[in-house]
C-alpha atoms as one frame of an Amber mdcrd trajectory, in Angstrom:
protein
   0.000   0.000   0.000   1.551   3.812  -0.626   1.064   6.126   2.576  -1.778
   7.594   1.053  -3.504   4.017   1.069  -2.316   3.238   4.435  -3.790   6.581
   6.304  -7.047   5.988   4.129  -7.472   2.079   5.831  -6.163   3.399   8.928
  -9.060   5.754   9.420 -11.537   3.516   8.043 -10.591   0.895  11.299 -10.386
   3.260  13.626 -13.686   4.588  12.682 -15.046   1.277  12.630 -13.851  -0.300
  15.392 -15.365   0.820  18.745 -13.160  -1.870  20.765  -9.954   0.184  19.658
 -11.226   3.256  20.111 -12.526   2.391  23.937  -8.480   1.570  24.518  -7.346
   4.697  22.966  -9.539   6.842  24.913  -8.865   4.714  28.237  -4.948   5.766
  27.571  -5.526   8.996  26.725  -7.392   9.719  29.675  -5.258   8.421  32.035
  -2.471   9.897  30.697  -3.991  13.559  30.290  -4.569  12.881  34.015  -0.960
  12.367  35.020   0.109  15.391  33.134  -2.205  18.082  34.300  -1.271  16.619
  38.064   2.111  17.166  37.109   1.814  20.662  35.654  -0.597  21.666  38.365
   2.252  20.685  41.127   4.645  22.289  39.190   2.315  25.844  38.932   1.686
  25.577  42.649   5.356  25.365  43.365   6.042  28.695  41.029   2.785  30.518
  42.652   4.499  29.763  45.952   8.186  30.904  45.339   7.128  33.723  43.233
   4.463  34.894  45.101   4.489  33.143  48.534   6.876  32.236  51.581   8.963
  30.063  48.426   9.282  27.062  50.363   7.033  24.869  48.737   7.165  21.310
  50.116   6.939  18.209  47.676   3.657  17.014  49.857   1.769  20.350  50.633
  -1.389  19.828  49.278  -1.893  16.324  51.033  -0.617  17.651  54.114  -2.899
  20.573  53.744  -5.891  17.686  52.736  -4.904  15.924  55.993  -5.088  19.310
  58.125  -8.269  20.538  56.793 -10.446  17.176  56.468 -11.759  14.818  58.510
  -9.521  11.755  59.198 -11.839   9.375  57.674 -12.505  11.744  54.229  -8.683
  12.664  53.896  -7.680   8.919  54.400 -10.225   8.189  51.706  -9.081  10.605
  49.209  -5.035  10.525  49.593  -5.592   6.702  49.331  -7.670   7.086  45.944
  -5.454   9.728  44.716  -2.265   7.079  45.122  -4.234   4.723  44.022  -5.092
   6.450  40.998  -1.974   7.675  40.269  -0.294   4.091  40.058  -3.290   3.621
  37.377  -2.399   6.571  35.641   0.808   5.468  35.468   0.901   2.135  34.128
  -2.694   1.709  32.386  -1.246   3.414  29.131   1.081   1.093  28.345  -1.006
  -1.471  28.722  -3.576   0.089  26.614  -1.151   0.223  23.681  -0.281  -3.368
  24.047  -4.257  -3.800  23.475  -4.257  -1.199  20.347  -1.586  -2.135  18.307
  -3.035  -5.719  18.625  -6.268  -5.300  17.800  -5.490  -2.872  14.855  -3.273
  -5.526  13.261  -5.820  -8.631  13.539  -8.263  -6.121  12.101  -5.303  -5.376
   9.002  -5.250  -9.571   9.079  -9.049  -9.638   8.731  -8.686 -11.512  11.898
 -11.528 -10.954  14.370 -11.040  -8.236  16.606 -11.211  -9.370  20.322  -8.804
 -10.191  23.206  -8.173  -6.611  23.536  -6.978  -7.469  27.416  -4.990 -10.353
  26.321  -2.781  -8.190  23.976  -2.437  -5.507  27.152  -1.733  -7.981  29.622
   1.265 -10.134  27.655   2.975  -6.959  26.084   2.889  -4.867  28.904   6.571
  -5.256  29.830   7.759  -5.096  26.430   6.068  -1.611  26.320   6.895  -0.293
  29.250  10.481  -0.965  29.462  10.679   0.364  25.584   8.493   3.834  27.461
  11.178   3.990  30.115  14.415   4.267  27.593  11.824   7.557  26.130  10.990
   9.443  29.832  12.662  12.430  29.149  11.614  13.111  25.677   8.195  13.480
  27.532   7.570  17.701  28.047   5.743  17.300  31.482   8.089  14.857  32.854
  10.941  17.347  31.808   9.548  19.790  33.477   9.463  18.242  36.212  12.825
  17.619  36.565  13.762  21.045  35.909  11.405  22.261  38.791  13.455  19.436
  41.115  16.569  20.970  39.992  15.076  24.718  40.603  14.228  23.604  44.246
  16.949  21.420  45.659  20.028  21.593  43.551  22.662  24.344  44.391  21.998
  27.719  42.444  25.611  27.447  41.025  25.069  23.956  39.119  21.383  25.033
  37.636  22.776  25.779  34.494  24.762  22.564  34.005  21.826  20.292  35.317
  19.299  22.456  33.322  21.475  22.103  30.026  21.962  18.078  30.689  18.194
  17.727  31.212  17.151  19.587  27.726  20.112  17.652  26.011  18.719  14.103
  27.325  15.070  15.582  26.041  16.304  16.279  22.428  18.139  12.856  22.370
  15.413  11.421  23.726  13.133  12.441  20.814  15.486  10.997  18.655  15.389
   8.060  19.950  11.636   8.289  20.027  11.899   8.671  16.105  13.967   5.652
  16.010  12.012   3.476  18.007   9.073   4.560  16.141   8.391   0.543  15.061
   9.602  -0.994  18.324   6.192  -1.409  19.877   4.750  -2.850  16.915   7.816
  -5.384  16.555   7.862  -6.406  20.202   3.653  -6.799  20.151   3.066  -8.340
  16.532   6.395 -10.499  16.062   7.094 -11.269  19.786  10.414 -10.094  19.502
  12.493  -9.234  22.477  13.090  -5.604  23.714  16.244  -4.864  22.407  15.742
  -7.158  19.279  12.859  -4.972  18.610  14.910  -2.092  19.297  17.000  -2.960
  16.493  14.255  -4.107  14.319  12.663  -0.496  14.860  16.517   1.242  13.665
  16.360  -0.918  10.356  12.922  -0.827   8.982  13.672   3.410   9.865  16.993
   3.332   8.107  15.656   1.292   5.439  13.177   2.938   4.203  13.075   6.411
   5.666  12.208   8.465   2.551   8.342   6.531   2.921   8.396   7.048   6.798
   9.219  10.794   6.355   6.210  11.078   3.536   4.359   9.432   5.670   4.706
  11.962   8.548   4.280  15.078   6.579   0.700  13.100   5.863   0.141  12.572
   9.304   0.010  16.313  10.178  -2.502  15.460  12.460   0.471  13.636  14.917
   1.575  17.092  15.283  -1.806  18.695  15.289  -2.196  15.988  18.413   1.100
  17.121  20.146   0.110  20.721  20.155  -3.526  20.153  21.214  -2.217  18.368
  24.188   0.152  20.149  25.201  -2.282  23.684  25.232  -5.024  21.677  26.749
  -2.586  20.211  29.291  -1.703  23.604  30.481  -5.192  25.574  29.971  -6.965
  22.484  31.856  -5.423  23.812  35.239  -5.509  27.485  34.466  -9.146  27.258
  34.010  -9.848  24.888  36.915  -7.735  27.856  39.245  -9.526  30.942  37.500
 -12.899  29.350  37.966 -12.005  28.582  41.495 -10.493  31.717  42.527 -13.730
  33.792  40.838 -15.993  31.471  42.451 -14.536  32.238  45.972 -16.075  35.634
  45.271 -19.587  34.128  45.499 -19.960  30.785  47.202 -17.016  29.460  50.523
 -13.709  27.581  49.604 -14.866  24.634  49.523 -17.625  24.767  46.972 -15.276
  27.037  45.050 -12.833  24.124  45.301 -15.111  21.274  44.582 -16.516  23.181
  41.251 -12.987  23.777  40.035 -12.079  20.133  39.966 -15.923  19.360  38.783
 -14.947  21.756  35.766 -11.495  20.347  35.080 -12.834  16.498  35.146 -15.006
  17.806  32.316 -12.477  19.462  30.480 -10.267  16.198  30.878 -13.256  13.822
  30.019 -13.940  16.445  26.598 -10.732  16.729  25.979  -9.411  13.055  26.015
 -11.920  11.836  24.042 -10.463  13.510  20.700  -7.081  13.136  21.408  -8.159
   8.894  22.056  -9.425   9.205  18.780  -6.393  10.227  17.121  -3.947   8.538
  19.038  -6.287   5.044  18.010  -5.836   6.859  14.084  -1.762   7.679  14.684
  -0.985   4.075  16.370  -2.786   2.432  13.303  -1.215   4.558  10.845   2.465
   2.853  12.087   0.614  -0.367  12.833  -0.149  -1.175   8.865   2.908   0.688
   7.985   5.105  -2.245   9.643   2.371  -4.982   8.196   3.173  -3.739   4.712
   7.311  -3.503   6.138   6.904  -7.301   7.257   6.149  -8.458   3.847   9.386
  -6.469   2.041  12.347  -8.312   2.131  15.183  -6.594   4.677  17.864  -3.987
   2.255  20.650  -6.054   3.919  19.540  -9.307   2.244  20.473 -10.613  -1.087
């Protein structure tokens, strides 16, 4: 199939196939979760040493949960918001074990089910391949930036600061290169550093297709901007509409309604970009199908 073909039957099984849209929306959920939590730490820890005492501690707001709840509700809620937060962090890679899976039986004209199956058995693969790629992640590298900010000496921020953006850009590059590693490790079994290498060839070998490809897929990079802007409007609108609210109704309503709000806003949000993460992941899921059936530029 040419690229155009490819992006053509890629939407056509995403639009047709709840199952792997369900999973795509599931990750991207999740994941929009984890990032606005840790964006909104990050803005509370700027508010405070730009505008308040600027010693912000790493636990403030579930100290301040624990000061200003009952026992039994604060319990309740610091133990949901750990638990969730383990979710958050894993449940994504296991919902791209289940996508890539489910988009290639569909390529087969295999029947599409076993959607848990595919998350369950792939999950290492995919989350050891995720770890090598943590920095080329903008929240995460913010993150680490703010740590550096807060509790390395003044004199070394600019060394530390300069090592953290160098292992972001070389982690994007390897992002690039690993491009087909999922797919590899999830439709050919093959281990994570065999899939690795797998990923380097098929990019190597035929990277004039891959990069025609992504000048097609403009809508990867519509994705990446729409996430990142909703990721950092989500909690600038949830702490405008609190703060105005506190004008009209106590704290505690005001605070209630903002996270109301930005549970929306997530929920409204996540559901597009699930859709075209399900449409990007399929895009790269029939472009190794057609790769598979090529024979390798190194044999002869």
């Amino acid at each position: 199939m040419t690229p155009r073909e490819i992006i053509a039957s890629a939407w056509t099984i995403v639009s047709s196939e709840p199952k792997l849209r369900r999973w795509a929306y599931a990750s991207s959920l999740l994941e929009t979760l984890l990032n606005v939590k840790l964006l909104f730490t990050q803005a509370y820890f700027g508010y405070v040493y730009l505008y308040g005492h600027g010693d912000a501690g790493f636990f403030d707001i579930e100290i301040w949960i624990w000061n200003s709840l009952p026992p039994a509700v604060a319990i309740s809620i610091l133990f949901s918001f750990i638990l969730l937060l383990i979710v958050e962090f894993f449940a994504p890679h296991l919902c791209l074990g289940a996508i890539i899976g489910l988009a290639a039986k569909r390529a087969k004209g295999e029947q599409v089910r076993g959607g848990s199956v595919l998350a369950l058995y792939n999950f290492f693969a995919i989350f050891t391949l995720h770890e090598f790629l943590i920095l080329s992640s903008v929240p995460t590298t913010i993150t680490v930036i703010s740590l550096i900010l807060r509790y390395i000496d003044p004199g070394l921020w600019a060394f530390s600061i300069g090592g953290v953006l160098a292992l972001f850009v070389v982690g994007n590059i390897q992002k690039f290169l690993f491009a087909f590693a999922e797919e590899a490790a999830v439709i050919q079994k093959l281990g994570i550093f065999e899939a690795i290498g797998r990923s380097f060839k098929l990019i190597l070998s035929h990277l004039p297709r891959i990069m025609f490809l992504y000048l097609l897929l403009i809508v990867i990079s519509l994705r990446i901007a729409i996430n990142a802007v909703m990721i950092v409007l989500i909690p600038a609108i949830m702490v405008g509409f609190g703060f105005l609210l506190t004008f009209f109704v106590s704290q505690a309503a005001s605070i209630v309604a903002a996270l109301v709000l930005g549970l929306v806003l997530i929920g409204v949000a996540s559901y597009f970009l699930g859709y075209i993460l399900a449409f990007k992941q399929t895009v790269w899921t029939l472009t190794y199908l057609e790769f598979m059936k090529e024979k390798d530029m190194d044999e002869i």
